[in-house]
N, C-alpha and C positions, 0 to 999 in steps of 0.2 A: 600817380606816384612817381618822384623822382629820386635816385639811388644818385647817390653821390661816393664812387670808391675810394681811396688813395693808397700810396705806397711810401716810405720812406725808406731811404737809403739813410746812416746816420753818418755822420764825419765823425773824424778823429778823434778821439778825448770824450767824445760822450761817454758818459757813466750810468751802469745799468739803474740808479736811481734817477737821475735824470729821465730814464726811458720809462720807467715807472711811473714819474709824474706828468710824462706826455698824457699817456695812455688814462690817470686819471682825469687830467683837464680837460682834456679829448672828453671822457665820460660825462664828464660835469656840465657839458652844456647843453645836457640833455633834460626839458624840462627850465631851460633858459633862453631858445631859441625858439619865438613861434615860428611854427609847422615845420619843426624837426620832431620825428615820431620817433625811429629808432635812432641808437648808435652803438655799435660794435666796434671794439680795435683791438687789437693782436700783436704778438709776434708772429712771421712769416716762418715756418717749417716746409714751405714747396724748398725742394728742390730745383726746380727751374726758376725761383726768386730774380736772378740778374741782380743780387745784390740788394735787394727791396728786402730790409728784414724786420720790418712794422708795416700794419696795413690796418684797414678800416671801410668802413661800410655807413654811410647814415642815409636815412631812408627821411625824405621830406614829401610834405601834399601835393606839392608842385612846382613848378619852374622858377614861379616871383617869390614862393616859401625860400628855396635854394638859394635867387639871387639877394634876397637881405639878409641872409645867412653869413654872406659873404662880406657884407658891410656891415655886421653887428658888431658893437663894442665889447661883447663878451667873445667874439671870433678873433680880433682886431688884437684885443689883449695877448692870447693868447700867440697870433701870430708872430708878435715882436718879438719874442725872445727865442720863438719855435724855428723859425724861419732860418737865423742862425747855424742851426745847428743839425739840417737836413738835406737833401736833393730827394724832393718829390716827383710822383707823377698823377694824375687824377684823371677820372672818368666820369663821365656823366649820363647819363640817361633816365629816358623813359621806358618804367613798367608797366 
């Protein structure tokens, strides 16, 4: 299994519906993506955030599952207009 976590910091002007529809697009591509099994995303309530106040967890079969992940056109979509309106941080590993 590979975990795939991320963080979002949001820029200025985003609007908490905007944040809402991350969070379900995020959702949605669960059941879109082969060998993405879970996906979790939130708002951040740590405390110790740095600023990161959305975050996420998807849980994939494996490394090659993860790397098409990353070039699927249902990820790619969403990227374009997400990417805008963010400063990310991601982590990856194996469980």
């Amino acid at each position: 299994m590979v975990l795939h976590l991320f963080g979002f910091q949001w820029k200025a002007g985003v609007t908490e519906d905007v944040k809402e529809r991350v969070a379900r697009e995020i959702r949605a591509l669960q059941g879109n993506i082969p060998g993405l099994l879970e996906t979790h995303v939130g708002i951040n309530f740590s405390p110790r955030s740095q600023g990161y106040a959305f975050g996420g967890v998807m849980k994939f079969v494996n490394r090659p599952a993860l790397e098409a992940y990353q070039t699927h056109p249902a990820h790619l979509k969403l990227l374009e207009w997400l990417i805008p309106l963010i400063e990310a941080v991601e982590v990856d590993f194996e469980d």
